[in-house]
C-alpha positions in Angstrom: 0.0 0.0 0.0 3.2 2.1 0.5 3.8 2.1 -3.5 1.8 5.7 -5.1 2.6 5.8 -9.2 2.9 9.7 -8.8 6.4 9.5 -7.9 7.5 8.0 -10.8 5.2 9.3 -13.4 6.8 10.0 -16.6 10.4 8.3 -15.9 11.9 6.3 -18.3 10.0 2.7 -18.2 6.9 4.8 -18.4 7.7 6.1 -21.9 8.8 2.3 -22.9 5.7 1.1 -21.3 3.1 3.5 -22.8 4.5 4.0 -26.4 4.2 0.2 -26.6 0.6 0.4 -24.6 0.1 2.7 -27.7 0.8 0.6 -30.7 -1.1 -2.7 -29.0 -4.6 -0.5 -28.7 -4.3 1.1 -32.4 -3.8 -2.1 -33.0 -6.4 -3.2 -31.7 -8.5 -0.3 -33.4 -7.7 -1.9 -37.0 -10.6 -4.4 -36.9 -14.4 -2.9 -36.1 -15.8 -5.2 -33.6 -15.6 -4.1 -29.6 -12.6 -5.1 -27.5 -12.2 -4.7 -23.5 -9.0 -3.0 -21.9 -8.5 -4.3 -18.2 -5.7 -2.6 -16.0 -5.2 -4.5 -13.1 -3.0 -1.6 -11.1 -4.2 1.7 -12.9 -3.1 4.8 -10.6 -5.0 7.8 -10.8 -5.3 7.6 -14.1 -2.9 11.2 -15.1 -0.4 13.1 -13.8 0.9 16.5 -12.8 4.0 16.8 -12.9 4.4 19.8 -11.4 3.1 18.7 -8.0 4.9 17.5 -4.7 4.9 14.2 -5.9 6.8 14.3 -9.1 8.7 17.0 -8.2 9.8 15.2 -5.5 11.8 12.5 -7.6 12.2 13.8 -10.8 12.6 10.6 -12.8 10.0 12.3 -15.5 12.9 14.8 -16.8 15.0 11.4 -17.1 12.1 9.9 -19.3 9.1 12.1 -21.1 11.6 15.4 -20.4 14.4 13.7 -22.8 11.5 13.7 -25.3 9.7 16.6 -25.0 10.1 18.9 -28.1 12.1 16.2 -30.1 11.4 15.4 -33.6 10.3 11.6 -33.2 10.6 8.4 -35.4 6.9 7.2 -36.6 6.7 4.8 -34.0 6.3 7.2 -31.5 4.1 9.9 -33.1 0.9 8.6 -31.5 2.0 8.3 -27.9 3.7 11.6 -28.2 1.0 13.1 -29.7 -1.7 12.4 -27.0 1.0 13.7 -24.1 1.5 16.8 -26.1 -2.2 16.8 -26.4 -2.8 17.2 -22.6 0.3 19.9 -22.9 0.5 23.8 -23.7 4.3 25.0 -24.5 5.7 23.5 -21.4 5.6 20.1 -20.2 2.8 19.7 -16.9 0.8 16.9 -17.6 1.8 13.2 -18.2 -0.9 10.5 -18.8 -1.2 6.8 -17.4 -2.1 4.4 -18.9 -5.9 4.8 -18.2 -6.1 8.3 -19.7 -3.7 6.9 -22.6 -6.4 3.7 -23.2 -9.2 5.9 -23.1 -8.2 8.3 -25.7 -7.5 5.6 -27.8 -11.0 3.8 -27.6 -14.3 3.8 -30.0 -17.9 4.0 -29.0 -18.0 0.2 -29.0 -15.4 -0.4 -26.7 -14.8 -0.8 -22.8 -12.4 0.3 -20.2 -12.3 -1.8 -16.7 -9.8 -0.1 -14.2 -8.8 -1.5 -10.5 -6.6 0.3 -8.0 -5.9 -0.8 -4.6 -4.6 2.3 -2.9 -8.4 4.0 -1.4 -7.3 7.9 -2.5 -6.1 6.6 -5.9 -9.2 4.8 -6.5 -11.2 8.1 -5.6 -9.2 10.5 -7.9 -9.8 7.6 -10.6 -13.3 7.4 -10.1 -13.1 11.4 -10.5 -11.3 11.2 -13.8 -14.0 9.2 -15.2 -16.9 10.4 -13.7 -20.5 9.6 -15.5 -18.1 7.9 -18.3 -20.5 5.0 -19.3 -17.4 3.1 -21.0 -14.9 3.1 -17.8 -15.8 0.8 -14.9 -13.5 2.3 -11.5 -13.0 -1.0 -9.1 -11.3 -0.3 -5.8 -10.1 -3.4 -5.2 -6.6 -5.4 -5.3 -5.8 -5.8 -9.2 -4.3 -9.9 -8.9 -7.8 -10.5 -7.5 -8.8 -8.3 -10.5 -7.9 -10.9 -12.7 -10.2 -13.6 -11.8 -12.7 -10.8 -11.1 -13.4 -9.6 -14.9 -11.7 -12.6 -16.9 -13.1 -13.7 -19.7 -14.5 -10.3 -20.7 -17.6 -10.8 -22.7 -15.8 -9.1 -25.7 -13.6 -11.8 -27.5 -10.8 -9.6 -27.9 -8.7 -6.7 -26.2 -6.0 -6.2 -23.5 -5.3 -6.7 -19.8 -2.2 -4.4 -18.7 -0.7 -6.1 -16.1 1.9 -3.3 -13.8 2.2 -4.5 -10.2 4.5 -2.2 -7.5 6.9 -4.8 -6.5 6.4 -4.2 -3.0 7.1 -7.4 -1.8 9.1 -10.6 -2.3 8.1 -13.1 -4.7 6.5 -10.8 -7.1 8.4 -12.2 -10.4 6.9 -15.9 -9.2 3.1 -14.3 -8.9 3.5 -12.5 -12.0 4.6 -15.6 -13.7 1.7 -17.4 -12.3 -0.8 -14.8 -13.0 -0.2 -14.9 -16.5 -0.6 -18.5 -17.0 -4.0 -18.3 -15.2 -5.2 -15.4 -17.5 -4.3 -16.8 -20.2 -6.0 -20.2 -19.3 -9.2 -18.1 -18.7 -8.7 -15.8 -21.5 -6.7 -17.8 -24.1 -7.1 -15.3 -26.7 -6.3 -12.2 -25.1 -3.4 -9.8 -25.2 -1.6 -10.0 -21.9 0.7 -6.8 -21.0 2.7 -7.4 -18.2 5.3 -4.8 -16.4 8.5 -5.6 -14.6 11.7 -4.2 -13.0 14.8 -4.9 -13.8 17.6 -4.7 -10.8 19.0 -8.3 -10.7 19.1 -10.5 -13.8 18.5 -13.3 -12.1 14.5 -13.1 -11.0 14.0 -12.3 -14.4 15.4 -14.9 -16.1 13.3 -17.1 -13.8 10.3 -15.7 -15.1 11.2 -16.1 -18.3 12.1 -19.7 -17.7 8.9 -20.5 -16.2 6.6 -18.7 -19.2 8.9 -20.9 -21.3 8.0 -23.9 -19.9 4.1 -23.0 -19.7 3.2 -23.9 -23.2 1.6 -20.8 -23.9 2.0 -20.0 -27.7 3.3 -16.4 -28.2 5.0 -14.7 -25.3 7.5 -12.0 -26.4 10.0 -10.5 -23.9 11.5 -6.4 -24.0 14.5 -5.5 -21.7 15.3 -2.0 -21.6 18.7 -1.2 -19.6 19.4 2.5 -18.9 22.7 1.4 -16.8 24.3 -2.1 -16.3 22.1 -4.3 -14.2 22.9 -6.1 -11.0 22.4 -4.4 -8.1 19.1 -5.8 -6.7 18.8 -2.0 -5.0 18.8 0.4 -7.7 16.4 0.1 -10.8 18.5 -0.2 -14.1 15.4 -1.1 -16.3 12.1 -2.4 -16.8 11.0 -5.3 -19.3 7.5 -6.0 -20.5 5.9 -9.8 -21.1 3.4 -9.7 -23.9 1.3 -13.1 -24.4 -0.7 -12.9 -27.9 1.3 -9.7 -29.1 -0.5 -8.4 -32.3 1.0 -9.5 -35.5 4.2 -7.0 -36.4 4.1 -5.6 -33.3 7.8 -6.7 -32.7 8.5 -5.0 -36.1 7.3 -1.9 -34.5 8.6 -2.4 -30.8 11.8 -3.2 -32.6 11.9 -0.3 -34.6 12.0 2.4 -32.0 14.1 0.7 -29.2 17.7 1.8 -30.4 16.2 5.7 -30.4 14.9 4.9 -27.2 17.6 3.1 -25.6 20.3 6.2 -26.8 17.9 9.0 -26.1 17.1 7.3 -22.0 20.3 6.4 -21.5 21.8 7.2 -17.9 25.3 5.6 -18.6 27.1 3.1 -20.7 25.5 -0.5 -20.6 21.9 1.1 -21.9 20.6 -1.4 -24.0 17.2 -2.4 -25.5 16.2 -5.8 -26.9 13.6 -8.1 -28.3 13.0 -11.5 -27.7 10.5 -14.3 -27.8 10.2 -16.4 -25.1 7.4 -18.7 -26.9 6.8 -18.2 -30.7 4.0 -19.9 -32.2 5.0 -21.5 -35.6 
């Protein structure tokens, strides 16, 4: 309960996370019937930046400030766009990834947020007041999971971006996306990690490997050498079902990103599939 997103708003594996949160939903938007976005751990939906919080940390001017006012590759455009959107000349306002899903839906589609932490839930709630296509839960986002999967739409994404509060979080994760994807076997699964140590990682990976799910593809983004297990060096996302070319995309704008957030030498960015189906 000690974990609050507004601390960390905007920093570097936000930009990784939400420019790739971007590309799955437009994705998503290329066929015509309805999907369902689930986040299991949604914050309060938007940030400002300019507030105790942020200002507090600044990890944001280590992440969206790097790209603020940059000419971007194509990959980018639309998750820039939609931050510059909420944005006069100056940089204030950073969205999560509820106020990112929601811009990107249709009339046909739905939005199903939970967050655990009671004042988050209320500024959520807030955010989407009288929005018939948002459903606010304030309720603890692993329970989330059985809670609203299947959906009763056939396709669409659940976001997956725990706080790693406490031990044993790489194990749940791994577990939690097996059990989605048994419930929802056709669903996108978008799943958020840290990335100190090496080592929980690649027993994650290990255990998706072995879980006989399909498709699972694997990003590592390194903004310094990883192996302290007490100072952040990167994040990674674990997407089940990605979209086809997707990791065309993903691997298009990684080497920009990895240069432009880098915080040292030993930033790297990479793409690999854990499970491929053939």
């Amino acid at each position: 309960m000690n974990y609050r997103h507004a601390f960390h708003a905007g920093n570097f594996a936000d930009v990784v996370k939400h420019a790739v949160l971007t590309l799955i939903v437009r994705l998503l938007c290329r066929k015509e019937t309805p999907f369902a976005l689930i986040d299991t751990h949604a914050g309060i939906g938007r940030y400002d930046l300019w507030t105790e919080a942020p200002n507090k940390t600044d990890e944001y001017k280590d992440g969206i400030g790097r790209l603020w006012g940059l000419t971007p590759l194509s990959e980018l455009v639309p998750f820039l766009s939609l931050v510059a959107s909420m944005n006069g000349e100056f940089l204030r306002h950073y969205p999560g990834s509820p106020w990112l899903m929601r811009q990107l839906m249709r009339p046909q589609d739905r939005l199903t947020l939970a967050e655990k932490h009671p004042e988050d839930a209320q500024s959520l709630k807030a955010l989407f007041h009288a929005d018939k296509q948002v459903a606010v839960h304030a309720m603890d986002g692993w329970q989330a999971l059985k809670a609203f999967l299947p959906p009763p739409e056939k396709r669409g994404l659940v976001l997956i971006d725990p706080p790693f509060e406490e031990p044993g979080e790489y194990q749940r994760l791994g577990e939690a996306l097996i059990k989605a994807h048994r419930r929802w076997p056709q669903g996108i699964l978008m799943a958020w990690h840290p990335i100190k140590d090496l080592a929980p990682v690649e027993a994650l990976h290990e255990s998706l490997s072995q879980s006989g799910i399909p498709g699972i593809l694997s990003l590592r983004h390194l903004v310094k050498p990883a192996g302290d297990p007490k100072i952040l060096a990167g994040s990674g996302l674990i997407l089940v079902n990605p979209p086809f070319r997707l990791d065309e995309q993903i691997q298009a704008m990684l080497p920009f990103l990895a240069e432009i957030l880098a915080q040292g030498e030993g930033a790297t960015a990479g793409l690999d599939w854990i499970a491929k189906d053939v």
